[in-house]
N, C-alpha and C positions, 0 to 999 in steps of 0.2 A: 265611901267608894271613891268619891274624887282625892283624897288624901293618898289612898298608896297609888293613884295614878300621877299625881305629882309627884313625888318621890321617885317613881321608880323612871319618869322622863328626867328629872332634875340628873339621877344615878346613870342614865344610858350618856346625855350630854358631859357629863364629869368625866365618863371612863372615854368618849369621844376624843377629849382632848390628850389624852394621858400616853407618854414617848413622842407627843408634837412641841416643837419649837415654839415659845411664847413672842410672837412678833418678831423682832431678829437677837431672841435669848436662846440660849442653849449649852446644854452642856457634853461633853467630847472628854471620851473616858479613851485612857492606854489600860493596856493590860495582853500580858503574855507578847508582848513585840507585836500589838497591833491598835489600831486606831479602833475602837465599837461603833464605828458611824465611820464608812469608805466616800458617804456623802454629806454637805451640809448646806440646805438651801435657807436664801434671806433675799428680802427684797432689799434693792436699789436704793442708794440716798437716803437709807436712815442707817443712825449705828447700830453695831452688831456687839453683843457681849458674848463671849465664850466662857466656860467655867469649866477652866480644862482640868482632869483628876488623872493623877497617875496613881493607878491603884498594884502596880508594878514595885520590888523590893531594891530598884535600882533609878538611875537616873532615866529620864524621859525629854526631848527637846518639843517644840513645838515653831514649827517656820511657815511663813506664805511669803515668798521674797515680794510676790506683784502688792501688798502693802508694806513690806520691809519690817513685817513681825519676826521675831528672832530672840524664844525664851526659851528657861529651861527650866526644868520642875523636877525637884528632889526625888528619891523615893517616897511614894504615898503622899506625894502632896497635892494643892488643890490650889491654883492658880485662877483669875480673874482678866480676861484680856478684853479690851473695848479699841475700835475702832470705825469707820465708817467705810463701806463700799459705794464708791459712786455709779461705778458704772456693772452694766450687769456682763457676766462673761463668766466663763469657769478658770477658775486660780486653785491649781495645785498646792497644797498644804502636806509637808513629810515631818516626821521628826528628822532632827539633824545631829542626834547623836550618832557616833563613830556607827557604822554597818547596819543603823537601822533603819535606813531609807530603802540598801540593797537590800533586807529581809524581809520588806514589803508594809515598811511602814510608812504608807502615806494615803493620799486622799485627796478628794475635790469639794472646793467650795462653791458652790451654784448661785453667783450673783444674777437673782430674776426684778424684772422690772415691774 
């Protein structure tokens, strides 16, 4: 009896963390002219890794001017960005490909302390 009661806590705590951000990791998918995630929060003073995927059959950029990030990601590629946020505050993040900021591609990042 204590067996599938382990199990089935171990299984509730597993599926607990599952679409949350692993410390300040995360990943941030394009697709169809848009961000899958309009928010992304991290805490303060440690770095952040992004594993940006453009699951899109064209080009994709990825910008936060307030770090002076400024990549671009092929079609269907899958990109790795690391930086650190020091201070907490919200920093807009758009793509900066041609028209795709004005078609409502962009988003916030939620630096919390």
């Amino acid at each position: 009896m204590k067996r599938p009661f382990s199990f089935l806590l171990l299984l509730i705590l597993l599926l607990a963390g599952c679409g949350r951000a692993q410390g300040n990791e995360t990943t941030l998918s394009m697709k169809n002219m848009q961000f899958l995630q309009s928010e992304l929060h991290v805490k303060a003073g440690q770095p952040v890794t992004l594993h940006l995927v453009n699951q899109d059959g064209y080009t994709h950029a990825f910008d936060i001017d307030a770090f002076d990030i400024h990549t671009q990601l092929a079609a269907n590629e899958t990109l790795q960005v690391t930086f650190t946020a020091d201070e907490p505050g919200r920093f807009p993040f758009y793509c900066g490909s041609p028209g795709h900021e004005a078609a409502g591609m962009m988003g916030t990042l939620i630096v919390e302390q």
